[in-house]
C-alpha positions in Angstrom: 68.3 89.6 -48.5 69.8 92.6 -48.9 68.8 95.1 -52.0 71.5 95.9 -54.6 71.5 98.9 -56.8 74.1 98.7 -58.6 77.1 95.7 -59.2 79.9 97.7 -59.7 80.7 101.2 -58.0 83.3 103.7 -58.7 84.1 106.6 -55.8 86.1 108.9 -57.6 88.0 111.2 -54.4 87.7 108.6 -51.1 87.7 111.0 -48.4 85.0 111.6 -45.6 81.8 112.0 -48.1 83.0 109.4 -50.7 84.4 106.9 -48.5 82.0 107.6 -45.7 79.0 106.6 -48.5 81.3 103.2 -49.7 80.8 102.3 -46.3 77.3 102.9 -46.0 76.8 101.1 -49.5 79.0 97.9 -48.4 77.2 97.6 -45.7 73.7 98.4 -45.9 73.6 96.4 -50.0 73.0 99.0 -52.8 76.6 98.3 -53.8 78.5 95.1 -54.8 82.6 95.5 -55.7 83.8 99.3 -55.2 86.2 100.8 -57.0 88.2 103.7 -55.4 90.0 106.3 -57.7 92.0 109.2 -56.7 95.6 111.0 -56.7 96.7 109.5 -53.4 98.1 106.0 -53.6 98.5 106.2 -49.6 95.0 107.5 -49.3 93.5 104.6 -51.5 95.7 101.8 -49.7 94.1 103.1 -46.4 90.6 103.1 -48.3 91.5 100.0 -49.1 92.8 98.7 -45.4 90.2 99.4 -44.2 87.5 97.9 -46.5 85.9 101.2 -47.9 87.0 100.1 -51.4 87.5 96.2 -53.5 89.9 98.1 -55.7 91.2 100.9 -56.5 93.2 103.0 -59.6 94.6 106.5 -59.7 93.7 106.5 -63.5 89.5 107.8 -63.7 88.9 106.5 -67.1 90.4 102.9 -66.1 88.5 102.7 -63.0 85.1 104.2 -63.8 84.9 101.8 -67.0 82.0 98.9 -66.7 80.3 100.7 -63.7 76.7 101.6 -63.5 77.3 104.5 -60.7 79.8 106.6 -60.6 79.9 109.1 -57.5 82.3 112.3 -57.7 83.3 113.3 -54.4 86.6 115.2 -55.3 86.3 119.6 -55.1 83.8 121.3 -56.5 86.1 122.8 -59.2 87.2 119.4 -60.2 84.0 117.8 -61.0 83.6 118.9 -64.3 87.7 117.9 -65.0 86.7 114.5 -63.6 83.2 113.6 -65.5 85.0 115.0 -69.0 88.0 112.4 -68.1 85.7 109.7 -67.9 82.4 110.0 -70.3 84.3 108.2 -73.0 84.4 104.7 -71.0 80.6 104.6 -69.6 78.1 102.8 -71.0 74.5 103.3 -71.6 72.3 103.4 -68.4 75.6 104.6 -66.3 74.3 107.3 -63.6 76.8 110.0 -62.7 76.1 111.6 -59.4 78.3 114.6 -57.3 78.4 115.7 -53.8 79.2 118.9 -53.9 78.3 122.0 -51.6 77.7 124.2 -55.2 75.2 122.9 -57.6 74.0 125.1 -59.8 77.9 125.8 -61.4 78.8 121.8 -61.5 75.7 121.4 -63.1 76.2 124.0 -65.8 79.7 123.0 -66.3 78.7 118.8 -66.1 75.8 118.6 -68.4 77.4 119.9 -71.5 79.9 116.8 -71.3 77.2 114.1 -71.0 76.8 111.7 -74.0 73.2 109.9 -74.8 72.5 107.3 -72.5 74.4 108.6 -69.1 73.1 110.3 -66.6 74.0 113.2 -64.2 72.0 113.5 -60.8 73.5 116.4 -58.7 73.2 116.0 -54.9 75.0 117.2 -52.0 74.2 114.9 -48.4 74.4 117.7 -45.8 77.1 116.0 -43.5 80.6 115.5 -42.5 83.2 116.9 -40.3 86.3 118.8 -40.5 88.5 115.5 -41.2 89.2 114.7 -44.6 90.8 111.8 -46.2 90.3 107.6 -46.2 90.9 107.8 -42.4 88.0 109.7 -41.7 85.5 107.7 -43.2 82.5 106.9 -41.0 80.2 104.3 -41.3 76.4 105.8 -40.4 77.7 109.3 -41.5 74.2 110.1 -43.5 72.1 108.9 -41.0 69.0 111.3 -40.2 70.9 114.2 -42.2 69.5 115.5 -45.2 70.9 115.2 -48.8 69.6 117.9 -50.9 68.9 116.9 -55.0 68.6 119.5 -57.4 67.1 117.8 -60.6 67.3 120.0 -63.9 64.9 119.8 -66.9 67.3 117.3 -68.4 67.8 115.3 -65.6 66.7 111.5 -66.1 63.1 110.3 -64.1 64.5 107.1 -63.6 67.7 108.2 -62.5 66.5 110.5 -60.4 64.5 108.0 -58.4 67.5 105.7 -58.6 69.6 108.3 -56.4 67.1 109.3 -54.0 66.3 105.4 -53.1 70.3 105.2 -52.6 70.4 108.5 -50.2 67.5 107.3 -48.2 69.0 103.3 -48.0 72.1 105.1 -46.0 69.4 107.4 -43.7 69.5 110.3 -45.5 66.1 112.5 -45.9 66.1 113.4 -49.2 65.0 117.0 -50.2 64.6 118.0 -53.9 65.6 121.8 -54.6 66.2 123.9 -57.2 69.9 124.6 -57.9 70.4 128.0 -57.1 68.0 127.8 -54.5 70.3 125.2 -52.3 73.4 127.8 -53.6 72.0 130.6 -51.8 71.0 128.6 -48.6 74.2 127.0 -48.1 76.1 130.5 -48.7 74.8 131.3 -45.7 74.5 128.3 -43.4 77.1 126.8 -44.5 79.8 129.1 -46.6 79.5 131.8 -44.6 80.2 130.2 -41.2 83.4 128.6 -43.0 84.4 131.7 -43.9 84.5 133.4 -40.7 86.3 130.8 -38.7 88.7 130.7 -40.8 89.1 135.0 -40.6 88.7 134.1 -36.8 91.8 132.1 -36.7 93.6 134.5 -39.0 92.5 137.6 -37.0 93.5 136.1 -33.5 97.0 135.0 -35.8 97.5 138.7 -36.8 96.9 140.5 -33.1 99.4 138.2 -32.0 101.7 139.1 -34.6 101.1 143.1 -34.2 101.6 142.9 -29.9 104.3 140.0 -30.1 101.8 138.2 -27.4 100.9 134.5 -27.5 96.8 134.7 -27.8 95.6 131.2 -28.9 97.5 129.2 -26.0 94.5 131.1 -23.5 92.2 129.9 -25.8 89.3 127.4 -24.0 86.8 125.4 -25.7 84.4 128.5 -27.1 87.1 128.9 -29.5 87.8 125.6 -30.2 84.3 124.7 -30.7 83.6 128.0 -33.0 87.1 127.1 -34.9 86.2 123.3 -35.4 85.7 123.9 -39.1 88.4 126.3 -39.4 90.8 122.7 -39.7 88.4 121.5 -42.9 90.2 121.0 -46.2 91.6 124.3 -47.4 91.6 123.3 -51.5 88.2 122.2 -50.7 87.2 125.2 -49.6 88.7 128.0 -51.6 86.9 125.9 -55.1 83.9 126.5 -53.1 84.6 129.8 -52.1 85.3 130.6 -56.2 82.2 128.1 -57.6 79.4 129.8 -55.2 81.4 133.6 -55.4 77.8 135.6 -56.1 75.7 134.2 -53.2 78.6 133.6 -50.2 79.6 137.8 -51.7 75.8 138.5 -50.5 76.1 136.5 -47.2 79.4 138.3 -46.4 77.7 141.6 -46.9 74.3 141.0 -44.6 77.4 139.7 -41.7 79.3 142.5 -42.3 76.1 144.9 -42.0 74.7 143.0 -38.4 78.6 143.2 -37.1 78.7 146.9 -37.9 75.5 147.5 -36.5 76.7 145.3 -33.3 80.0 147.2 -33.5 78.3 150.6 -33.2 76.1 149.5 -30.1 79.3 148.2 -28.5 80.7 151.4 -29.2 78.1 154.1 -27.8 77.9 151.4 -24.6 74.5 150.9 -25.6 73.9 147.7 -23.5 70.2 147.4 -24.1 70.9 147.0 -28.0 73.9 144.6 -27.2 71.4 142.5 -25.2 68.5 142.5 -27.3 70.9 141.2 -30.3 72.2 138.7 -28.1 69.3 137.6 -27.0 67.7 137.1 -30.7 70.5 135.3 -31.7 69.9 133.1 -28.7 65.9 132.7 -28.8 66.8 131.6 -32.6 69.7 129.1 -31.6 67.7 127.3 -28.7 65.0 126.7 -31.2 66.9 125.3 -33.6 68.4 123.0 -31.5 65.8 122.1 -29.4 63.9 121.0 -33.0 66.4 118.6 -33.5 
């Protein structure tokens, strides 16, 4: 028989994490009836077509009332907006978790708002693609891919446990960090790499602009693969790009320092320099990938 967690669910935002996880929830057993909430009425008939939600409201307050978990998967500039909305209509025991790519800002904004009895576990599962929207939900999304919690001093035990048993029922490995610890990581592995495909894009854009020559139409797949992300949710984006400002400022810095050093050696024809920064970059890649 499968095990239930919790009877009624809201999703509030049912894109690719949120609907993706209402899937995984229907499926697998930790959740009975969902309830989808979000702007969309299109985007929550298709959740709904499709089975990711039981019901669904564009009013927060309406459809988060007489649930025991209620997941925020809207930007990470809205979060706050969205729990505020909403504490008045949860009861006692109600868990309040996000999935955000910033912690340690939702988490100062979020825990201000929370009234006795309700709890706020942050988390962020480290998956997804560059499709967004009801439409790109996928059913085994968080399987094998880590979800990273990041528990505060005031963060409820039982809660706590509560949400890492409901990451790990839909695959996930579960890794507990400190907030501004996972801030500074994803700046860089994660940020960052946004970031520059999207400046990639706009840079091959502009050239073409400045010598009237069509560029992208001679692009093959190394540009389309480094570019992938470049078609991820541009709202989504920019509130992360404001939320994590400090630490993706410092990973922008350290890439700007290795391109300048690169673009020096490129410069003076210095081929063994170019090589022996290729071939780091490489050596790290290959064992990256070849550990799974």
């Amino acid at each position: 028989m499968k095990k239930t967690f919790f009877k009624k669910v809201a999703i509030v935002g049912v894109g690719l994490i949120g609907g993706s996880l209402a899937l995984d929830m229907k499926r697998l057993g930790p959740a009975g009836h969902v309830v989808g909430i979000g702007r969309s009425r299109e985007n929550l008939r298709i959740a709904e077509s499709r089975k990711i939600v039981d019901s669904w409201t564009t009013d927060p307050a309406r459809g988060a009332e007489g649930c025991s978990l209620v997941v925020v998967a809207v930007p990470v500039k809205s979060v706050a907006r969205v729990v505020d909305s909403i504490m008045p209509v949860l009861d006692k025991g109600t868990i309040v978790t996000d999935v955000g790519s910033v912690k340690e800002k939702i988490i100062e904004e979020v825990e201000p708002l929370l009234k006795d009895g309700v709890s706020f576990v942050p988390a962020h599962p480290i998956a997804g693609t560059e499709h967004s929207g009801a439409g790109a939900a996928l059913t085994g999304l968080f399987k094998d891919k880590k979800c990273i919690i990041t528990p505060t001093p005031a963060t409820n035990q039982e809660a706590l446990n509560t949400i890492r048993e409901l990451w790990q029922e839909v695959g996930s490995q579960v890794v507990i960090m400190d907030a501004k610890l996972h801030d500074i990581i994803l700046a860089g592995v994660s940020h960052l790499p946004h970031v520059i495909a999207y400046s990639l894009v706009n840079t091959i854009a502009s050239m073409e602009e400045k010598k009237g020559q069509t560029l992208l139409e001679f692009s093959a797949g190394g540009f389309r693969d480094f570019t992938r992300i470049a078609s991820s949710s541009p709202e989504m984006w920019a509130d992360i790009c404001s939320m994590n400002r400090t630490a993706i400022l410092d990973a922008i810095e350290e890439f700007q320092r290795t391109l300048e050093e690169l673009k020096e050696s490129i410069a003076r024809d210095e081929l063994s320099a170019i090589k022996r920064a290729f071939e780091r970059a490489k050596k790290i890649r290959d064992a990256h990938i070849a550990d799974g």
